[in-house]
Structure formats: C-alpha cells, structure tokens
C-alpha positions as CSV (number, residue, x, y, z in Angstrom):
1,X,0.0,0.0,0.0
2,X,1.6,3.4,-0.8
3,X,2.0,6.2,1.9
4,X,0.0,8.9,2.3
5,X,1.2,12.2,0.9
6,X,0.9,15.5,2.8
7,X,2.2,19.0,1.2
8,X,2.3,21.6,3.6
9,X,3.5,25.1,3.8
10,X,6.6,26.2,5.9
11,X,6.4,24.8,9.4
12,X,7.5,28.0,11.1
13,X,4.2,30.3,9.9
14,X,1.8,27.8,8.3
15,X,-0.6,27.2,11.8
16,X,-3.0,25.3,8.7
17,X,-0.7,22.3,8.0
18,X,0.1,21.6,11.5
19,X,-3.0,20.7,12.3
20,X,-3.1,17.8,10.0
21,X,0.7,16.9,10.6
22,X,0.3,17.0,13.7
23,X,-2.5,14.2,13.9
24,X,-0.7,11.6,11.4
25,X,2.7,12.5,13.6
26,X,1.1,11.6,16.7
27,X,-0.6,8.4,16.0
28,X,2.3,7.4,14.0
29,X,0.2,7.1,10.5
30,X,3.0,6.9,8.0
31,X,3.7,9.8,5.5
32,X,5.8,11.0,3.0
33,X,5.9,14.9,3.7
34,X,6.5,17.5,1.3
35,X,7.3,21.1,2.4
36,X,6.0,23.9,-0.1
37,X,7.5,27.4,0.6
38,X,4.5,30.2,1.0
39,X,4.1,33.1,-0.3
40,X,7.3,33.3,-2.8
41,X,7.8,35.4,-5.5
42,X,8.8,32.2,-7.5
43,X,6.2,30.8,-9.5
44,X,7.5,27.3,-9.4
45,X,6.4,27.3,-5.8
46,X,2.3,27.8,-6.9
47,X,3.1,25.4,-9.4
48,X,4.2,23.0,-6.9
49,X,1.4,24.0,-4.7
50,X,-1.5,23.2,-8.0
51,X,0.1,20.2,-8.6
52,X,-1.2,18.7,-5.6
53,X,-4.6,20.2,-5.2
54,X,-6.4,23.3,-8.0
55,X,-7.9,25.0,-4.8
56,X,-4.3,26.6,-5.1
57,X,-3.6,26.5,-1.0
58,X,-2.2,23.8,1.4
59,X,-2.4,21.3,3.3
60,X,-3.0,18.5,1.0
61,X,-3.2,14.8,1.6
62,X,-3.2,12.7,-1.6
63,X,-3.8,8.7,-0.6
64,X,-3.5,7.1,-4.2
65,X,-6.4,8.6,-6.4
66,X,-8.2,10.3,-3.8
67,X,-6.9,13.9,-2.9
68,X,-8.6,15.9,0.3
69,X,-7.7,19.7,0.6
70,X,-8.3,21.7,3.7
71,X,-7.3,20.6,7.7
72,X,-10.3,19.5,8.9
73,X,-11.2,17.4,6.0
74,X,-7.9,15.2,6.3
75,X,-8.6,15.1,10.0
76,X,-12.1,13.5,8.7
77,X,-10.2,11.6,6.4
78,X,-7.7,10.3,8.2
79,X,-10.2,9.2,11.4
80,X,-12.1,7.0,8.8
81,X,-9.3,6.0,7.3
82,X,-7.2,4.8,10.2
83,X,-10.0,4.3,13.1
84,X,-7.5,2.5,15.3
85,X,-6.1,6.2,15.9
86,X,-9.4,7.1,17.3
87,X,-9.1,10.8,15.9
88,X,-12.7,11.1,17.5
89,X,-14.3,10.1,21.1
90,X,-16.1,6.9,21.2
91,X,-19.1,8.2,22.7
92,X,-21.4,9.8,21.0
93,X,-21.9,12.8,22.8
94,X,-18.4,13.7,23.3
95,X,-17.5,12.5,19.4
96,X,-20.1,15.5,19.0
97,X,-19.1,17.9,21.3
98,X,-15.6,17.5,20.4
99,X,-16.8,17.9,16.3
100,X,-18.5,20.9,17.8
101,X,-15.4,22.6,19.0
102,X,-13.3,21.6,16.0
103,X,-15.8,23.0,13.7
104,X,-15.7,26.3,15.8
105,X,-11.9,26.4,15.7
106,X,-12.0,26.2,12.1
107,X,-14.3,28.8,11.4
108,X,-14.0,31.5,13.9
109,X,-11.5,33.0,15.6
110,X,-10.4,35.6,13.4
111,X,-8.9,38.1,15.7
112,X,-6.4,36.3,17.8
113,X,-5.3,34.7,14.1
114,X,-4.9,38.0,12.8
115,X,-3.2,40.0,15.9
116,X,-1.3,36.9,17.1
117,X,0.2,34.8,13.6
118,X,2.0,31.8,14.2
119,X,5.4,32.1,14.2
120,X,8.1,30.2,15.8
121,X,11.1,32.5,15.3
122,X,9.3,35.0,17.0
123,X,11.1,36.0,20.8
124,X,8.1,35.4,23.4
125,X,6.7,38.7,24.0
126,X,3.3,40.2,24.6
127,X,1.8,42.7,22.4
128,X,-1.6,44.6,23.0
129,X,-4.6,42.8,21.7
130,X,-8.1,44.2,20.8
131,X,-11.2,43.6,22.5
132,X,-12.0,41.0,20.3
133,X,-8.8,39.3,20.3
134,X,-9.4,38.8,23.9
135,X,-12.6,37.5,23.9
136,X,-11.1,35.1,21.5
137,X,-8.7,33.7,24.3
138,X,-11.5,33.8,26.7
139,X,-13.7,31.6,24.7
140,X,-10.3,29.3,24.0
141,X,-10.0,28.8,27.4
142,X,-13.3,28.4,28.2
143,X,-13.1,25.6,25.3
144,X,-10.5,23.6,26.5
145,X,-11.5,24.0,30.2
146,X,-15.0,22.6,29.8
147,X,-14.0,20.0,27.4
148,X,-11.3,19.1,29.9
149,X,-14.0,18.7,32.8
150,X,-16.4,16.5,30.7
151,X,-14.0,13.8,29.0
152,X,-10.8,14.4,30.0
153,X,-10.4,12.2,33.0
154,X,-8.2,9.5,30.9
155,X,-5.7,11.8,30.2
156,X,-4.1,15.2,29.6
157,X,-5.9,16.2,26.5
158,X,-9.2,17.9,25.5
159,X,-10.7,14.2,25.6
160,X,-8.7,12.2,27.1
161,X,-6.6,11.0,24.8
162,X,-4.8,12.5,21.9
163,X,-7.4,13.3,19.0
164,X,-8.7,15.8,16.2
165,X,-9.4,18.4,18.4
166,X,-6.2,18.6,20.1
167,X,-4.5,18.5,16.4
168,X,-7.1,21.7,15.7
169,X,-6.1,23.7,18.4
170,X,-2.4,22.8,18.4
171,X,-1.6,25.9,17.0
172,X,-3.2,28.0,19.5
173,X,-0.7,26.6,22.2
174,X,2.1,28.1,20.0
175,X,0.1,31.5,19.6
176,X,-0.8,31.3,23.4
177,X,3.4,31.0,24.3
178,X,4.8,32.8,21.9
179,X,2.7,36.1,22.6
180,X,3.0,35.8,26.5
181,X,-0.9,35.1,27.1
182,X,-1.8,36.0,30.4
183,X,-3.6,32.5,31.2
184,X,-5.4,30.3,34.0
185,X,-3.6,27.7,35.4
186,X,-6.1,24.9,33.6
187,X,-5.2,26.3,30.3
188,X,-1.1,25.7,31.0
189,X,-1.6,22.4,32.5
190,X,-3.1,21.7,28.6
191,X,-0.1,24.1,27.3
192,X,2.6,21.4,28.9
193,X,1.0,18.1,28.2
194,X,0.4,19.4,24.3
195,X,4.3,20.8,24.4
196,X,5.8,17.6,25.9
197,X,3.6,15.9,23.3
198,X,6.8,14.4,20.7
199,X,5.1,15.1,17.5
200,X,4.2,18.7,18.6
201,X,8.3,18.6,19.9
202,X,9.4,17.9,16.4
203,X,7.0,20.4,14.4
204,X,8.3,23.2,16.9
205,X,12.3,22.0,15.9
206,X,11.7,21.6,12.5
207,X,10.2,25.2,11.9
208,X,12.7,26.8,14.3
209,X,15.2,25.7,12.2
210,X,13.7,26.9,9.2
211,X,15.6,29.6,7.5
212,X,12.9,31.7,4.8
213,X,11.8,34.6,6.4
214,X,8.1,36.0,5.0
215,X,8.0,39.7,5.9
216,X,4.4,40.0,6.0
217,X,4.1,37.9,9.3
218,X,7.4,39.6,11.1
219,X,5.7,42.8,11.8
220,X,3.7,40.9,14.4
C-alpha cells in the first residue's frame, strides 16, 4: 500500500498544516511529507502547490487517487481512514461535542489569528490585543476547560486521549506562548501536556530551524 502524501506550507508560519501533521505524527500514521514554501515570489512554488490540489492553498493529503484539501477534512479523512487512531471520542456525545469545538476552531477566531500569527522565530513577547482578540482567548479557554472537565479524565488532553481536536487547536498553544498570554492555570496544565507531546516537539524544531523569512508575518 503506498503512503499517504501531505504538502504543507513552511512549518515555522503555516498554523494550517500543522493541524493535520500533527494528527498523522502523533498516532504514527506513515507519511511522505513535502514542504512547499509560502508566499514566494517564484512561481515554481504555486506550481508545486496546484500540482497537488487546483484549490491553489495547502495542506493537502493525496492517498493514491483520492486527494482531500483543507485541515479538517484530512482530519475527517484520516479518522475513517485509520480508526484504530481514534481521531474522534467513542461516545457519541463527546465525538459530537468535540466535532463541535473543532468546527468552531476552524471557522472562527479571526482576531487572535490575525493579531497573534503563528510564528516560531518569533522571541516570546506580549503585544496589546483588541477587544476581540481577547474575547477570543477567553472563549479558547473556556473551550478547552470545559472539554477538559467533561471527558478528560483518561488523560491530559481535551478528551482524554490524543485526538482531532487537540490537532485543531495545536496551534493556539504556540500562539498562546509565543505572545505571553496572560492564562489560567487549567489552560497551561493543557499548554505542557500538548508541548511535551513528541510530534508537537518535532514540528516546533523543525520550523525553528527553518531559515525563509516571510515579511508580512514579522511585523507581528
């Protein structure tokens, strides 16, 4: 059976891709990975990029003839496709409430993204946030403490166990430490068990080490 293929964008900005990484990674679903520089003035870059998937954007998983574009649809994928990895809760009620919150992550948001962009090389510092921006980190928190309350009594993460949402609001974890987040102590209890994680380990070295600076996200 062939690998899975994954084309992502660099690992240092591109808060997208990890998501899905991030949930092959850590249920040790084999990949071949393929690192697609962002926001290039070199054409063979979007070339590279359309070659995987016309929507023009990544990440992309490609598993033989079947191509899925967008995070949370190869998080859907990959659940069905490897169930053993139990992306999703086994009950019902938290399979839905944890759809739920995964759903909202992907939608929403929109002011923390935009004030506090991913970005590894960045040195830890705060910077002052909008209104909005800190409602956003409210509701977060509120997020992972409630889903942490209700199912997360066999283990450190949202549900338990390692799963889809956890992969979905990986990211936020980064966003949360590397702009100083002024946050409760049930929201860095998550922080370290997502950071000690060794799949979240290895994203964080890998885009540290990275070298291709984008301007547009350095003024941040």
């Amino acid at each position: 059976m062939a690998a899975l293929k994954l084309a992502i964008g660099n690992k240092n900005y591109s808060s997208w891709s990890m998501r899905p990484w991030l949930a092959l990674r850590a249920n040790d679903i084999p990949f071949v990975e393929t690192v697609i520089p962002l926001y290039t003035d070199n054409p063979a870059d979007k070339d590279q990029i359309l070659s995987f998937s016309r929507a023009g954007k990544v990440p992309v998983l490609v598993d033989g003839d079947i191509t899925v574009w967008d995070s949370l649809s190869i998080i859907e994928y990959v659940a069905e496709r490897y169930p053993e990895a139990k992306l999703w809760p086994d009950d019902v009620a938290a399979r839905a409430h944890a759809r739920s919150v995964c759903a909202e992550m992907h939608s929403g948001f929109m002011a923390l993204r935009n004030e506090c962009g991913m970005n590894l090389h960045r040195p830890v510092g705060a910077v002052t946030l909008s209104a909005d921006a800190k409602a956003n980190i409210a509701r977060v928190q509120e997020i992972w403490r409630e889903c942490r309350a209700r199912y997360g009594a066999n283990g450190p993460f949202l549900f338990g166990r390692f799963g889809a949402a956890d992969a979905m609001y990986a990211p936020v974890v980064h966003r949360f430490r590397t702009y100083a987040i002024e946050v409760t102590p049930e929201t860095g209890a998550y922080m370290e068990a997502m950071m000690a994680l060794p799949a979240f380990q290895e994203w964080t070295r890998d885009g540290i080490a990275e070298t291709l600076v984008i301007e547009k996200f350095e003024n941040v």
